[in-house]
LODRENVEX-282691 format. One record per residue (C-alpha): y, z, x. Coordinates in pm, 1 decimal. Each point is the difference from the previous one (the first is absolute). Layout:
<kollums>
{v=Y w=Z u=X} $
...
</kollums>
This chain:
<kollums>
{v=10082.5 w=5491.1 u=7284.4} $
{v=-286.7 w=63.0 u=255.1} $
{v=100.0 w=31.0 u=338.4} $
{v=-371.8 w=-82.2 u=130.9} $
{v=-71.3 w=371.9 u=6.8} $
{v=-0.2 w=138.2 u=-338.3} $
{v=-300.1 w=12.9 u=-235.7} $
{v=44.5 w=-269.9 u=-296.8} $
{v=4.9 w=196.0 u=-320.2} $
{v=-307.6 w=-43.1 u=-179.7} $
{v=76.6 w=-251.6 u=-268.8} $
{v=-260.0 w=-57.0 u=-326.4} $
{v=1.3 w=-402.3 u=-92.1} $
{v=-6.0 w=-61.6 u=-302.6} $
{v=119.7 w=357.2 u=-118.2} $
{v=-387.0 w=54.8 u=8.3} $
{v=-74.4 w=366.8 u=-101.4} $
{v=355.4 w=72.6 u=3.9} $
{v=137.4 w=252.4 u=-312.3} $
{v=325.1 w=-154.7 u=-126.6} $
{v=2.1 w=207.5 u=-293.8} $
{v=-140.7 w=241.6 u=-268.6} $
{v=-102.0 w=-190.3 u=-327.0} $
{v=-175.3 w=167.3 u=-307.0} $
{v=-38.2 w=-448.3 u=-118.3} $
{v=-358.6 w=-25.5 u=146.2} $
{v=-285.8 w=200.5 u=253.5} $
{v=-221.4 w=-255.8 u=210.4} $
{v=-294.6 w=161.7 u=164.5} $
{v=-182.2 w=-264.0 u=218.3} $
{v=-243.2 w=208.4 u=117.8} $
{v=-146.4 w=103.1 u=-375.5} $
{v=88.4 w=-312.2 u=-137.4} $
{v=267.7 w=139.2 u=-267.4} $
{v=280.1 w=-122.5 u=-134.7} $
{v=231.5 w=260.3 u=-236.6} $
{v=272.3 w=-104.2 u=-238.5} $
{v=193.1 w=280.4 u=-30.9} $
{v=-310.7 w=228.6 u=21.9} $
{v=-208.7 w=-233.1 u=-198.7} $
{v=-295.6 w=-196.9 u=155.3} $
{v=-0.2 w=-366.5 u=-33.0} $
{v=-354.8 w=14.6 u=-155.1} $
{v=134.9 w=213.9 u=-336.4} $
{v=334.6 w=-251.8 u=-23.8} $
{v=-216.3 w=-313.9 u=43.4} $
{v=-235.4 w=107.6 u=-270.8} $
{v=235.3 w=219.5 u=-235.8} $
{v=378.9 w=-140.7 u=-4.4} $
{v=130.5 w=-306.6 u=5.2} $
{v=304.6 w=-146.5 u=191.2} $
{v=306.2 w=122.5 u=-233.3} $
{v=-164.9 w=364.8 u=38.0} $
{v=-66.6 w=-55.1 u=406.8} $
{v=424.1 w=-108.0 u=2.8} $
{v=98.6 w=286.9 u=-212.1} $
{v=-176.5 w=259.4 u=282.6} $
{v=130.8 w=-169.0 u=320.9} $
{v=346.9 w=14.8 u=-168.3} $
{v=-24.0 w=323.6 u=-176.3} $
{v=-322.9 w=214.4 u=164.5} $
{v=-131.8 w=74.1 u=-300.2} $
{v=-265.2 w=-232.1 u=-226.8} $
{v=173.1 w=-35.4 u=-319.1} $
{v=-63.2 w=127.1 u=-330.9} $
{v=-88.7 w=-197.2 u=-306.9} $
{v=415.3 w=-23.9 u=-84.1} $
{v=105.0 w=-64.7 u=316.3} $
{v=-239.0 w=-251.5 u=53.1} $
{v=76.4 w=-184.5 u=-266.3} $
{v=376.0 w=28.7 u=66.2} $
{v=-54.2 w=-155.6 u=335.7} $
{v=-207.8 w=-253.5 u=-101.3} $
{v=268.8 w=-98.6 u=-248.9} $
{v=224.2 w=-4.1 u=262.1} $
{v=-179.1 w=-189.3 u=209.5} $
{v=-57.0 w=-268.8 u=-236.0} $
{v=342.5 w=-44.1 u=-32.3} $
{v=51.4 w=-67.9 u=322.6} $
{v=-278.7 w=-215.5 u=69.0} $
{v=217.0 w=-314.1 u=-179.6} $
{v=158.8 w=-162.5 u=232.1} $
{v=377.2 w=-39.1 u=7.9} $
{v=124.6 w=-436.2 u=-67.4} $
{v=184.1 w=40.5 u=343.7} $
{v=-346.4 w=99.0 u=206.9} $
{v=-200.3 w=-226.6 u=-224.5} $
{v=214.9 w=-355.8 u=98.6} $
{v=-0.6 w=174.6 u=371.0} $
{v=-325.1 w=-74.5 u=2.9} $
{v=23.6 w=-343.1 u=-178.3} $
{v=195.1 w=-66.6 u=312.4} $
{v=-212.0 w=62.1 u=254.9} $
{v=-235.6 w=-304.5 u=179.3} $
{v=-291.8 w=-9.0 u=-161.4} $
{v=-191.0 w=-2.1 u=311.8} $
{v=177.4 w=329.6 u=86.3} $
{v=-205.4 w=294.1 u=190.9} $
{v=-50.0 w=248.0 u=-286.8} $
{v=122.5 w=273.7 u=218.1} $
{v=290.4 w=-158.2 u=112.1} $
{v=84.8 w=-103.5 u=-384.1} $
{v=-91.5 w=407.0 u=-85.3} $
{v=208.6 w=160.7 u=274.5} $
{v=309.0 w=-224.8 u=-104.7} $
{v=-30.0 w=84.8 u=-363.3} $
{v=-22.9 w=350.1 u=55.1} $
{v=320.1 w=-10.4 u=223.0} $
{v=221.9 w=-200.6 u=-305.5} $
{v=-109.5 w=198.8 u=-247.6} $
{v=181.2 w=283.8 u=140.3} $
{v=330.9 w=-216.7 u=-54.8} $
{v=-89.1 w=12.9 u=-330.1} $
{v=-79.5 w=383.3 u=-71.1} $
{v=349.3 w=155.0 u=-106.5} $
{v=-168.1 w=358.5 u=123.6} $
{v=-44.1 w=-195.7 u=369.7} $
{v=222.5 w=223.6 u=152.4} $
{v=-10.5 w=350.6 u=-203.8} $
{v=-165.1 w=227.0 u=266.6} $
{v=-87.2 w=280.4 u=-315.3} $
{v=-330.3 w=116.0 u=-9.8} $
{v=-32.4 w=-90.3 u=-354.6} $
{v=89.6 w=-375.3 u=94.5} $
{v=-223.7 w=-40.9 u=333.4} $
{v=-280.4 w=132.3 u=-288.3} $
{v=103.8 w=-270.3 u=-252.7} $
{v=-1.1 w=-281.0 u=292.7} $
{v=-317.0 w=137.1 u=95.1} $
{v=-184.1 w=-84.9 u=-334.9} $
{v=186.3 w=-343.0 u=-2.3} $
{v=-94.2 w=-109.1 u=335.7} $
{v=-346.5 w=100.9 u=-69.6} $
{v=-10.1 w=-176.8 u=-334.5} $
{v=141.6 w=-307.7 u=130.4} $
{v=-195.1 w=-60.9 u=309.3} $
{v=-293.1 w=-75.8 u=-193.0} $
{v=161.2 w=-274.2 u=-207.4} $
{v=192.7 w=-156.4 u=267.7} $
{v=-306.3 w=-36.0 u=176.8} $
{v=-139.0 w=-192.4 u=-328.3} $
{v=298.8 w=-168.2 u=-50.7} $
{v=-27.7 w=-157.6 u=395.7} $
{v=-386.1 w=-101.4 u=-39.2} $
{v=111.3 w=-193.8 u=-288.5} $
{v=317.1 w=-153.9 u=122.4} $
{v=-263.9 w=-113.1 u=267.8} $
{v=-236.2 w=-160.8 u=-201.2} $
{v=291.9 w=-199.7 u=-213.8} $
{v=-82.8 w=199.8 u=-342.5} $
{v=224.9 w=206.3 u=-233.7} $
{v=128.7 w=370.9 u=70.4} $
{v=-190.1 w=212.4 u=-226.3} $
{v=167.7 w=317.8 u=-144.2} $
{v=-182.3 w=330.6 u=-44.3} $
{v=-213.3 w=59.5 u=-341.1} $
{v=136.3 w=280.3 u=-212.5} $
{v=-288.2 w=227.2 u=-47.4} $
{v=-189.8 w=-32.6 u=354.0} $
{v=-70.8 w=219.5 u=229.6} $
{v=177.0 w=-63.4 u=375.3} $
{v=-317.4 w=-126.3 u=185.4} $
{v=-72.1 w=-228.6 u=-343.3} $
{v=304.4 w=-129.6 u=-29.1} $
{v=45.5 w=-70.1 u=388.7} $
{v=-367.5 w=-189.5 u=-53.9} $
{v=139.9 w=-192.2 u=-258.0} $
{v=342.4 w=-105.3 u=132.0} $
{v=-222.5 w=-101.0 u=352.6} $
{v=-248.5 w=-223.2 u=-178.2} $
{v=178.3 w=-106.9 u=-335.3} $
{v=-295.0 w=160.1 u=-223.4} $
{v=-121.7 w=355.0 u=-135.9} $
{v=-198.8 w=154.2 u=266.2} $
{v=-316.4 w=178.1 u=-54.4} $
{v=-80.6 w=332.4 u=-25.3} $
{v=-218.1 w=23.8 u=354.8} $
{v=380.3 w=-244.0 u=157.1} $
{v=208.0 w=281.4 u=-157.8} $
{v=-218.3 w=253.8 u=162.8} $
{v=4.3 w=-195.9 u=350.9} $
{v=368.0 w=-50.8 u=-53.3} $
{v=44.9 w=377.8 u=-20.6} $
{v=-193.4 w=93.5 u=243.7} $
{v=125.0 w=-249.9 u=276.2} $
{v=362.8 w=166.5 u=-80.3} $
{v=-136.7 w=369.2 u=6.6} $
{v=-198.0 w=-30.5 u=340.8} $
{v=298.3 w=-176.8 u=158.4} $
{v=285.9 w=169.7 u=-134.1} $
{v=39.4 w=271.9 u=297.2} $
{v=-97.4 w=58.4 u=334.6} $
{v=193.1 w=235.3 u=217.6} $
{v=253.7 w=-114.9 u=259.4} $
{v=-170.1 w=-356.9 u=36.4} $
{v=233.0 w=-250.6 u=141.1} $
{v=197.0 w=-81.3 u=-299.0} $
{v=27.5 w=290.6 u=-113.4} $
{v=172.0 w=151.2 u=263.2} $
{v=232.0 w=-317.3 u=50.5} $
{v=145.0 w=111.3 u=-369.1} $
{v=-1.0 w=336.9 u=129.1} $
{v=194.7 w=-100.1 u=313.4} $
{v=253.7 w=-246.6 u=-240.4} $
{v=8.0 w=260.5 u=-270.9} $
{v=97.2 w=289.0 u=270.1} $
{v=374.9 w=-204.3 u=75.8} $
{v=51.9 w=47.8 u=-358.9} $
{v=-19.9 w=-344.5 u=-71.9} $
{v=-103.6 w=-110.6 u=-309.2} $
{v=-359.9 w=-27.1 u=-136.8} $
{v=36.4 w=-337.2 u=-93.4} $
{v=37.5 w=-26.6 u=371.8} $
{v=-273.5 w=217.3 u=89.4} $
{v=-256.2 w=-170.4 u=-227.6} $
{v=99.4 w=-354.9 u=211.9} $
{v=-78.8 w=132.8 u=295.1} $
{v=-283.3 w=158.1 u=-108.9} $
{v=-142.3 w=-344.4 u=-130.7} $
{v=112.8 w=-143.7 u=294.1} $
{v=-231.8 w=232.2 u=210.3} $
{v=-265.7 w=-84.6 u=-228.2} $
{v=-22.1 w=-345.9 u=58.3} $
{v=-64.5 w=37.8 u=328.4} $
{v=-392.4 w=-129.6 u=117.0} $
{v=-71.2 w=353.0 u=186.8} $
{v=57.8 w=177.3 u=-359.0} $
{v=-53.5 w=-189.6 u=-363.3} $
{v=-212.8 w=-308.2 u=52.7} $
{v=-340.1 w=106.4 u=127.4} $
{v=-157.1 w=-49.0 u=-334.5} $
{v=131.6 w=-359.6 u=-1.9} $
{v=-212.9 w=-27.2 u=334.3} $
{v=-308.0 w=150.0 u=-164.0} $
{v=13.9 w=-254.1 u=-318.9} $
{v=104.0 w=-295.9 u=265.6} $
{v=-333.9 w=111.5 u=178.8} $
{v=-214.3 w=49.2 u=-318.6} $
{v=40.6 w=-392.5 u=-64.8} $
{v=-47.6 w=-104.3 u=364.6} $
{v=-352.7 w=132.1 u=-26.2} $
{v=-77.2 w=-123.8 u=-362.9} $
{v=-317.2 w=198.4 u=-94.0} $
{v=-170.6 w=363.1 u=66.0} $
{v=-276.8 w=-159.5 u=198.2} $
{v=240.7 w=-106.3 u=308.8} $
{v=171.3 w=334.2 u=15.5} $
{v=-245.0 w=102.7 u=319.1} $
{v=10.8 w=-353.5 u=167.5} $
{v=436.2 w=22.8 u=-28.0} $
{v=-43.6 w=359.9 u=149.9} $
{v=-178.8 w=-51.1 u=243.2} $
{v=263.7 w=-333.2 u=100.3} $
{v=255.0 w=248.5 u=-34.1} $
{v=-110.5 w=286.6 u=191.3} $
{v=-95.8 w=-272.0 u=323.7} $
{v=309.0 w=-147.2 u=-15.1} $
{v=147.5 w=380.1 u=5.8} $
{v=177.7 w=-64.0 u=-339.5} $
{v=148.9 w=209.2 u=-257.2} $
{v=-143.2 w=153.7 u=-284.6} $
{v=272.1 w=3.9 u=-268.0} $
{v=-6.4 w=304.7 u=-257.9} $
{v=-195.9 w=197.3 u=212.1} $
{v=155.4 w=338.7 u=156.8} $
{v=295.8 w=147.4 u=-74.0} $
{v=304.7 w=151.4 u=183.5} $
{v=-18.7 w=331.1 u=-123.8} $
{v=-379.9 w=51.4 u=-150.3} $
{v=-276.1 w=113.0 u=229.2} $
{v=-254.3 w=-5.3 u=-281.1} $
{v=17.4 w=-207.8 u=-272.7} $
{v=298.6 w=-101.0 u=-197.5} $
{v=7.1 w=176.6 u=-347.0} $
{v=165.6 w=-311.5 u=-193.1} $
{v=-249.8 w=-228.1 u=137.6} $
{v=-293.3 w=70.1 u=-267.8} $
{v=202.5 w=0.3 u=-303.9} $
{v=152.1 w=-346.2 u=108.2} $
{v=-416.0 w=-82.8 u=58.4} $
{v=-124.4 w=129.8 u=-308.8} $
{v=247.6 w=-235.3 u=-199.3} $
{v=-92.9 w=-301.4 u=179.6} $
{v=-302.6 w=10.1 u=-78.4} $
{v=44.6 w=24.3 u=-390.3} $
{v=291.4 w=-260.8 u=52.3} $
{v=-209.2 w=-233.9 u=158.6} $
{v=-282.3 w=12.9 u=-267.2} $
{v=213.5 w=-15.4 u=-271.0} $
{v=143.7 w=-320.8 u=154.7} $
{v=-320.4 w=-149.8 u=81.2} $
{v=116.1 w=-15.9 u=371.7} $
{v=-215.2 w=301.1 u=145.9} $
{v=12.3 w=-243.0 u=376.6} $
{v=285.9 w=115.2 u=108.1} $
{v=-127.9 w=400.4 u=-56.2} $
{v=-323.8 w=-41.0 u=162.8} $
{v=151.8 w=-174.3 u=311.2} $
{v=231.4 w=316.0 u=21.4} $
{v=-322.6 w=236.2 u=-83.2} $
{v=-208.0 w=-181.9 u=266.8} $
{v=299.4 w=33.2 u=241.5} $
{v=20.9 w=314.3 u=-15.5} $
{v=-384.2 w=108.7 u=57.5} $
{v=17.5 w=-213.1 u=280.0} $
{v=348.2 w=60.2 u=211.6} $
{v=8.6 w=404.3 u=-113.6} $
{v=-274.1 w=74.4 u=267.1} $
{v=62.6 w=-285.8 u=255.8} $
{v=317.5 w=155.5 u=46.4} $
{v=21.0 w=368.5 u=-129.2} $
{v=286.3 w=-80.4 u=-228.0} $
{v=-7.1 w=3.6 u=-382.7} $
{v=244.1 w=-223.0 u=-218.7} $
{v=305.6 w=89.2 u=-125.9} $
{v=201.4 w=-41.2 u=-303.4} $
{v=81.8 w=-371.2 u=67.5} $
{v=-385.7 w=-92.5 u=27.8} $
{v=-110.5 w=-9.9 u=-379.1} $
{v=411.6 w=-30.9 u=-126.3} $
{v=-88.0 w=-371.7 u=129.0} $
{v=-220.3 w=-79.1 u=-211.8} $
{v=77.9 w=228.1 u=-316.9} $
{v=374.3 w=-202.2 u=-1.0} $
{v=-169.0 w=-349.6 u=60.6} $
{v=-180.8 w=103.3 u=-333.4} $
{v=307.5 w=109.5 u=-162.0} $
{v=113.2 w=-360.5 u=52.0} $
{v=272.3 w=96.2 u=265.3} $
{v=19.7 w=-243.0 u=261.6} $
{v=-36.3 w=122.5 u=387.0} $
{v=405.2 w=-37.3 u=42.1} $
{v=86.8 w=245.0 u=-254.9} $
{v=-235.6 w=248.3 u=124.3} $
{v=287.6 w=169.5 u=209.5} $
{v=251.2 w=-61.6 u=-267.0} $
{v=-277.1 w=232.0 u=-244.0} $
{v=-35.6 w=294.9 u=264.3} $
{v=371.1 w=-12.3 u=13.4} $
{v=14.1 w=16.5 u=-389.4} $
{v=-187.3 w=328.7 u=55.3} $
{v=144.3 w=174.7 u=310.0} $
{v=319.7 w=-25.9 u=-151.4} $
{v=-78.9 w=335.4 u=-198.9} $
{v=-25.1 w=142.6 u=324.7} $
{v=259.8 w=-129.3 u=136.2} $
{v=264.8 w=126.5 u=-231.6} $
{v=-190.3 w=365.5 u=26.7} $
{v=77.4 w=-10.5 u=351.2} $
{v=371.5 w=-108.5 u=-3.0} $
{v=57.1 w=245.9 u=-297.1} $
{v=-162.2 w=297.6 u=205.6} $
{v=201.7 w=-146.6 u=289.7} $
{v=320.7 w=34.4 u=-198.9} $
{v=-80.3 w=316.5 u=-72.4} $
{v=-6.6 w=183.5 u=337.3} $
{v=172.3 w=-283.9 u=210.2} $
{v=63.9 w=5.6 u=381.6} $
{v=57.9 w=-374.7 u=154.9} $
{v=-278.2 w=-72.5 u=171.6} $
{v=58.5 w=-137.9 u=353.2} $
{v=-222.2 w=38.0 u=273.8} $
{v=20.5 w=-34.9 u=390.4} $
{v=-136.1 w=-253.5 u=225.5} $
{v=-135.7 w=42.4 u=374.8} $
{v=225.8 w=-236.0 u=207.2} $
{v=-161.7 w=-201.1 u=231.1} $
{v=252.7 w=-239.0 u=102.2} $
{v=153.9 w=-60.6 u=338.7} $
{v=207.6 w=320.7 u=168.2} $
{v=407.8 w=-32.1 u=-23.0} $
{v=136.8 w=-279.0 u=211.0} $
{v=327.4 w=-208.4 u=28.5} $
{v=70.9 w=-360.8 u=-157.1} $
{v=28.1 w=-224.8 u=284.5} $
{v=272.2 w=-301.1 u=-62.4} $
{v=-128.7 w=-312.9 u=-176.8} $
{v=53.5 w=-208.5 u=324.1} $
{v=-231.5 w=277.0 u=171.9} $
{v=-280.3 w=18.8 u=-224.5} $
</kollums>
């Protein structure tokens, strides 16, 4: 409590450029542009693993080998079914439910249903790991079509994780360019430091509560409009202009009526974001192969005309607009997909949390009134 003559403590909203922790998950340098996965640069993972490989090093630390690959795969594909109670908790929902309401629910009863829900073990939080991570994906199928009033597909034997997520989403096989988009929208997004849901697991996972728990707050984080929806802004503002040759007159409307530029800048990157080409590069070949190259060019033209009006390149929501409107995932899901993805690091960061625990509880600056006496009711 001040007493008028004090200094106030210095206090950092937000947390900003506060060190909560040490974490081997992920290194973020803004100021290169470069964003490590356990010592590997998102460039090399984006073009040379795919998602079950990305999981197995945020859980483990270590790429696997050829065995354990396939091992993890395996078990990943056996968790990727999922179980009759989740499936008819879905059936249950509205049908006009917000998909990351619907996913943050699901996620919550399907802890009921885990019979390891509770077992603290290492070896357990590891098996719930892979099982979260396997599940998210087909929940978040399973919702989009609940939605649109068609059947509940169950996973292919035989297909990869990003094909058979593809096919469960749109109810046929994918192609090879959608398996490659699929992968690579789960690789770029599947880790990014002490972002805000992240460290809400953290913060949940550090009580020793449950990871069940942890993931449902995580999601819950997620859904919030300061953190996962800017690419459903970008693809909302992609149709409002319609074609590549209105990009400069919207800008210009924009920039008088001292708008904002959606997918452009970032939080932590001073330079450009190191996700956003690969996301470009696929939208492009997506869009050709559709026969829908408009809404690519828009987002080309965009960019060579905001970039230098306001010093700030896109980010890794710019191009994921378009490249999942080509995968035939509809603007509401898109938070439901990056969630799909994160949650690989999400469990890496509630299993390394486990590991060296310490409850995580943090001060405030109090600013209220100084101490003073409660007056009777008839006096006040």
């Amino acid at each position: 409590m001040s007493d008028g003559k004090e200094p106030k403590p210095d206090v950092s909203k937000g947390l900003k450029g506060v060190k909560a922790a040490d974490s081997s998950v992920c290194y973020i340098s803004g100021e290169e542009g470069k964003l490590l996965y356990r010592g590997y640069n998102i460039d090399d993972l984006a073009e040379n693993t795919n998602f079950e490989e990305v999981a197995y090093l945020l859980f483990k630390g270590e790429l696997p080998n050829k065995e354990e690959l396939k091992e993890f795969s395996e078990l990943m594909a056996t968790y990727q079914s999922l179980p009759p109670q989740l499936k008819e908790f879905v059936k249950s929902l509205p049908q006009d439910v917000i998909p990351m309401t619907a996913l943050r629910s699901a996620i919550s009863i399907a802890g009921v249903y885990d019979s390891e829900a509770e077992d603290e073990s290492t070896e357990a939080n590891f098996r719930k790991a892979i099982r979260l991570t396997s599940l998210m994906a087909t929940l978040v199928a399973a919702i989009r079509r609940h939605r649109d009033g068609k059947e509940i597909l169950d996973p292919k034997p035989g297909l990869s994780f990003a094909a058979n997520t593809m096919y469960m989403l749109n109810g046929v096989d994918p192609t090879d360019d959608e398996i490659k988009a699929m992968d690579l929208v789960l690789i770029l997004h599947a880790e990014h430091g002490f972002n805000a849901s992240t460290f809400t697991a953290r913060v949940i996972s550090a009580t020793l509560s449950d990871i069940y728990s942890a993931i449902t707050g995580a999601i819950g984080a997620l859904k919030g409009k300061l953190h996962g929806g800017a690419n459903i802004e970008v693809i909302k503002t992609l149709h409002e202009i319609g074609s590549a040759d209105k990009v400069e007159a919207w800008v210009k409307e924009v920039k008088a009526n001292k708008g904002k530029f959606m997918g452009f800048g970032h939080a932590v990157y001073q330079v450009e974001d190191p996700r956003a080409k690969h996301m470009k590069e696929l939208s492009k070949r997506l869009g050709n192969e559709k026969g829908e190259p408009v809404w690519y060019d828009i987002s080309e033209k965009m960019e060579a005309t905001i970039k230098p009006l306001i010093n700030k390149n896109c980010n890794v929501d710019f191009y994921s607009a378009s490249l999942q409107y080509y995968m035939g995932i509809p603007k509401e899901l898109f938070t439901c997909i990056f969630a799909a993805s994160r949650i690989a690091g999400w469990c890496a960061h509630v299993l390394e949390q486990y590991a060296d625990n310490k409850i995580i509880r943090p001060s405030s600056n109090y600013t209220g009134p100084d101490e003073r006496t409660v007056k009777p009711i008839g006096d006040r």
